[in-house]
C-alpha positions as CSV (number, residue, x, y, z in Angstrom):
1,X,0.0,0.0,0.0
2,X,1.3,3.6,-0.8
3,X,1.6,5.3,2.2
4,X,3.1,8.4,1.3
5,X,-0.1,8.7,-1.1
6,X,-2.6,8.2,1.6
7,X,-0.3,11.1,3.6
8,X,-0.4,13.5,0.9
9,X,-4.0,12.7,0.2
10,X,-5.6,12.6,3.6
11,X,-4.1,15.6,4.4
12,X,-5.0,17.7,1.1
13,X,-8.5,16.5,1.3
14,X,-8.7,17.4,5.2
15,X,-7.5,21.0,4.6
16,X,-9.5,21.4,1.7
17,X,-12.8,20.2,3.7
18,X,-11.7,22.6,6.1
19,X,-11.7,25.5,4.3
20,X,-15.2,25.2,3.0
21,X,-16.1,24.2,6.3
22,X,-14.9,27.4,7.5
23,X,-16.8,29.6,4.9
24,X,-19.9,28.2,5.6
25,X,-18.9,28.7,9.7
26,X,-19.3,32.5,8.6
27,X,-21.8,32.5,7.0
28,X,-25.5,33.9,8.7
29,X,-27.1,30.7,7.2
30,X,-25.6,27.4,8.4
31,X,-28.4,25.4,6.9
32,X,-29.4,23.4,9.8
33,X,-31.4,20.3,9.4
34,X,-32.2,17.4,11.5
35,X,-31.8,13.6,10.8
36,X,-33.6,10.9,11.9
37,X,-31.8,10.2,14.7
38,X,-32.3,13.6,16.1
39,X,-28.9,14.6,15.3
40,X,-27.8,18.2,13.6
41,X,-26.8,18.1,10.1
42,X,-25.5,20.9,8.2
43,X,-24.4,22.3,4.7
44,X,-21.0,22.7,5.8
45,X,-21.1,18.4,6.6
46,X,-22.6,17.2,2.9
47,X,-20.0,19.7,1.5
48,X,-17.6,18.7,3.6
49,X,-18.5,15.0,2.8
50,X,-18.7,15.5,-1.3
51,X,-15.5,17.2,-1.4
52,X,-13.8,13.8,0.8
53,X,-15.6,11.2,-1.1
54,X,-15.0,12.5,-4.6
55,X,-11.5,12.9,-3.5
56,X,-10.9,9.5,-2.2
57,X,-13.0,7.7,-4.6
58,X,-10.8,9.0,-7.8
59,X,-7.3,8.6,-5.5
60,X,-8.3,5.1,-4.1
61,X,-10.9,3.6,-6.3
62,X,-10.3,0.0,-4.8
63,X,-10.7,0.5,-1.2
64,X,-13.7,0.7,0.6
65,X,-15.1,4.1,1.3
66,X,-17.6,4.4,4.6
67,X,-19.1,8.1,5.2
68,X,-21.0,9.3,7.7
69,X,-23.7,11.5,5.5
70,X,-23.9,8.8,2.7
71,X,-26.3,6.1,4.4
72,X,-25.7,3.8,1.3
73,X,-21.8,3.4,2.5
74,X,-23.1,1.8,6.3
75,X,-24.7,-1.6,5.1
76,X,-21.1,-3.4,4.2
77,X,-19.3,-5.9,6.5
78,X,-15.5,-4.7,6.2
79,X,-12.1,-5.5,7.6
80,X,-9.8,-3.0,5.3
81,X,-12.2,0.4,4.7
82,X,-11.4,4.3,4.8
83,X,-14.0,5.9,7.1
84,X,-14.6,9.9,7.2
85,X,-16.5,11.8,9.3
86,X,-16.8,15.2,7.4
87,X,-16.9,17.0,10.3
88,X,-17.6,16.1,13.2
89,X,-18.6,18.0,16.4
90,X,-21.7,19.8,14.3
91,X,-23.5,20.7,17.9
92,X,-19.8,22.8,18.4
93,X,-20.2,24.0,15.0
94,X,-23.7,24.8,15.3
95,X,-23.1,27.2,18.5
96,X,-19.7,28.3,16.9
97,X,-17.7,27.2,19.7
98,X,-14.7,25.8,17.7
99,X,-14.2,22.7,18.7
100,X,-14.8,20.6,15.7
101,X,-13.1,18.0,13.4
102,X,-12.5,17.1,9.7
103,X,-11.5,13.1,10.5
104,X,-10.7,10.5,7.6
105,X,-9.1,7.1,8.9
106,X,-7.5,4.2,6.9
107,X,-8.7,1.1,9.2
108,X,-6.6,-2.4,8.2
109,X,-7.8,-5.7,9.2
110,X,-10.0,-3.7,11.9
111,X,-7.7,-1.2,12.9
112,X,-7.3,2.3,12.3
113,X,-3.3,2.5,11.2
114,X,-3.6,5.5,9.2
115,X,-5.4,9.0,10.0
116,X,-5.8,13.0,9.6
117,X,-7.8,15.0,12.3
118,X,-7.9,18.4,11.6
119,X,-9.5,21.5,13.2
120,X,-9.9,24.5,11.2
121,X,-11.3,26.6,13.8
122,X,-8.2,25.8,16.4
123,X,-5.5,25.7,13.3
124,X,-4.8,22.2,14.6
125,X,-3.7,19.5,12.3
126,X,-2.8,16.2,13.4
127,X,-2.1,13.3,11.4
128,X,-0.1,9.9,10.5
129,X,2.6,10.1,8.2
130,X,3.2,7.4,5.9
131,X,5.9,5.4,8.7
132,X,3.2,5.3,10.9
133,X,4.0,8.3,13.6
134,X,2.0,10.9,14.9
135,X,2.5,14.7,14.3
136,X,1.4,17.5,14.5
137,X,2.0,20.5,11.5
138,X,2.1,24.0,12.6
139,X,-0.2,26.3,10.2
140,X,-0.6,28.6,7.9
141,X,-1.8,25.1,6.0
142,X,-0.9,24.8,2.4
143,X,-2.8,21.8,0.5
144,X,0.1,21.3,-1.4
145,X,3.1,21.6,0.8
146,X,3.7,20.1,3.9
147,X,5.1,22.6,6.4
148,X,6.8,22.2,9.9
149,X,5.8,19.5,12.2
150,X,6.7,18.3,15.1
151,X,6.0,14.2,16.4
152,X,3.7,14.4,19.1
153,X,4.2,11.5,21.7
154,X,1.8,10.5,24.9
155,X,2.5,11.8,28.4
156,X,4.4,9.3,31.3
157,X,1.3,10.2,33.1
158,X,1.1,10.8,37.0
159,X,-1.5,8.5,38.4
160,X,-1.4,10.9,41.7
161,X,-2.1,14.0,39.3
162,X,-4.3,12.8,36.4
163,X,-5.4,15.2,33.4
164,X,-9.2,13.9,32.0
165,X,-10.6,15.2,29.3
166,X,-14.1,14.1,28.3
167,X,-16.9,15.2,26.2
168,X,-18.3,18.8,26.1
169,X,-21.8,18.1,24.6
170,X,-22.2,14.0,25.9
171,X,-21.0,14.4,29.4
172,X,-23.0,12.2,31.6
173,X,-23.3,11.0,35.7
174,X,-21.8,8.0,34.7
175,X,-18.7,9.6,33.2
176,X,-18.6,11.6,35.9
177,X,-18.6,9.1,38.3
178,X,-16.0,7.1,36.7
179,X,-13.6,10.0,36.4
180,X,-13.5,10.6,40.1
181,X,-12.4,7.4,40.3
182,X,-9.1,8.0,40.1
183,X,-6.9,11.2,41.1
184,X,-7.7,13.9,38.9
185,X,-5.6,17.1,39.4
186,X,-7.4,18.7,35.7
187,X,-10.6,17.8,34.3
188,X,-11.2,19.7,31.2
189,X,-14.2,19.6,28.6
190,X,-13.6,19.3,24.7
191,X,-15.6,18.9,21.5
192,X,-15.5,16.3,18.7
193,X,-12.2,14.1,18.4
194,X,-9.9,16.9,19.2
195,X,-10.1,14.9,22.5
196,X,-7.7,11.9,21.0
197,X,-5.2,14.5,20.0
198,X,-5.0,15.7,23.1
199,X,-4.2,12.6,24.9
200,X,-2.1,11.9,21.6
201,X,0.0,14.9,22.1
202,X,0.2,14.8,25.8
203,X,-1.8,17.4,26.9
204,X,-3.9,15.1,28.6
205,X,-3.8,11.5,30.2
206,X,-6.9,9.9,29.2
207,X,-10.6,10.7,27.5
208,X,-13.3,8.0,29.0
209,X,-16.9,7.7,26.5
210,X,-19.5,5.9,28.1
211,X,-22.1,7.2,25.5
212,X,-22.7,5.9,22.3
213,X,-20.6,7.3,19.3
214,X,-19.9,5.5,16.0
215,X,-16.7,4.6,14.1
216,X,-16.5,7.6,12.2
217,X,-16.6,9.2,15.0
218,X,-13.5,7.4,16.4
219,X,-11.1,6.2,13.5
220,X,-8.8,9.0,12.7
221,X,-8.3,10.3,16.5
222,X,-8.0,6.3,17.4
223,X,-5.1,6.4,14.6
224,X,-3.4,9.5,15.7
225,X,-3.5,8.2,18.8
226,X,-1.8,5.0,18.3
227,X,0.5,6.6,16.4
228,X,1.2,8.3,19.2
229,X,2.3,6.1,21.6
230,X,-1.0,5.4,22.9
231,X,-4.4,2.8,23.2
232,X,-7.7,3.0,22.9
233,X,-9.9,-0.3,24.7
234,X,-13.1,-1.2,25.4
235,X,-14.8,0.1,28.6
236,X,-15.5,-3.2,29.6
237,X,-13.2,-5.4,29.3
238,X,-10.2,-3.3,28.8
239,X,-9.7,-5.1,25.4
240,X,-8.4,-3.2,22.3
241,X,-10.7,-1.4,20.2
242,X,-11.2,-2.9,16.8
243,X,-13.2,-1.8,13.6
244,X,-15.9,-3.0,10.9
245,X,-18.2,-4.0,13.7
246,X,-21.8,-4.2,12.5
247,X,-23.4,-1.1,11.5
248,X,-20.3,0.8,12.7
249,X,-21.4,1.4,16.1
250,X,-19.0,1.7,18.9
251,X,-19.5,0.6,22.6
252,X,-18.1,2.4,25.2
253,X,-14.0,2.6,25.6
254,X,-11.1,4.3,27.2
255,X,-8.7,6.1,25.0
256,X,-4.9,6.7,27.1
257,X,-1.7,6.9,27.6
258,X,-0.5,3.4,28.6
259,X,1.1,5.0,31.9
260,X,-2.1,5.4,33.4
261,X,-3.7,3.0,35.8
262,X,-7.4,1.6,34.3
263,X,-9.7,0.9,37.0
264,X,-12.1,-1.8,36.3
265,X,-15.7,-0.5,35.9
């Protein structure tokens, strides 16, 4: 497999998203809609989502392509599948609070090995390069050219002095009462999948979700992640995280450093 390509791609087709994400972030019309599962959807997303697909579909015509907006892509049983969530975080985009993500993930044989996060808002952009390893690039973003970067790595977390992060729109009692499990000297809130890069780039020790997301959701922070140094497991049973499960839904999980501690539910 070409992984320089899938570097050079993922990241043109992130920024690109990103930069008609942002003009539709200005705009006095967002174009709001509702699904059927009560979620927000908006013009910026099925932009967002034709600009990524068209992309990938003429640069990878042979692998599997699974979307969030394009319901026809959810029906397949895969192992080896790139996965996009066009932007994710569309409550944070809705209320213009910044904190969303343009996310496309290269999963293999169920895991995400390759990935691009990337936050237009926060001029954040996180990916894996083609050897596997995490970094981040430091804007102004050209498509074209990759500028300076730096390889992000995972903290050697403190279990005395633990720094959560955990979801800004999802947050529930039961995440709460599993984070004060363990010694927390910083809980802080964040948006969309920024939160894997911030546990990827060791800003923070670990992000629990004990609500319901689904693989697109996940992937390319998963990816950074690992490429990072660190895991992502299922609440449960502490077992890692695989992909291609039916209908694309996730369970609940951990996502960490490997210093920290898990506590058993």
């Amino acid at each position: 497999m070409d992984f320089e390509r899938i570097e050079t791609e993922f990241r043109r087709l992130a920024l690109g998203a990103g930069a008609r994400i942002m003009e539709i972030y200005a705009a006095d019309d967002m174009g709001v809609e509702t699904k059927a599962d009560d979620s927000p959807v908006t013009r910026a997303d099925k932009a967002a989502d034709a600009y990524i697909a068209a992309g990938l579909r003429a640069a990878f015509p042979d692998i599997a392509l699974v979307t969030e907006e394009q319901a026809e892509t959810h029906g397949q049983t895969l192992e080896d599948f790139i996965i996009v969530d066009p932007l994710d975080g569309t409550k944070e985009f809705v209320q213009r609070r910044g904190d969303f993500t343009v996310n496309i993930a290269l999963v293999i044989q169920g895991r995400p090995i390759r990935g691009v996060v990337y936050a237009p808002a926060q001029h954040r952009l996180f990916y894996t390069r083609a050897d596997g390893v995490s970094v981040e690039e430091i804007g102004p973003f050209d498509q074209d050219k990759i500028g300076d970067r730096a390889v992000i790595s995972v903290a050697e977390s403190d279990n005395s002095a633990l720094r959560v992060v955990a979801s800004k729109s999802h947050r529930d009692a039961a995440t709460d009462a599993y984070i004060s499990a363990y010694d927390v000297a910083e809980l802080r809130s964040a948006g969309s999948s920024l939160k894997f890069c911030l546990v990827a780039s060791g800003e923070a020790d670990f992000y629990p979700r004990l609500g319901r997301t689904m693989e697109w959701d996940t992937a390319a922070g998963d990816a950074v992640l690992r490429g990072a140094g660190g895991r992502m497991v299922h609440f449960a049973n502490h077992r890692e995280f695989r992909y291609g499960k039916p209908g694309f839904e996730n369970g609940h999980f951990i996502a960490y450093a490997p210093k920290v501690e898990l506590i058993e539910p």
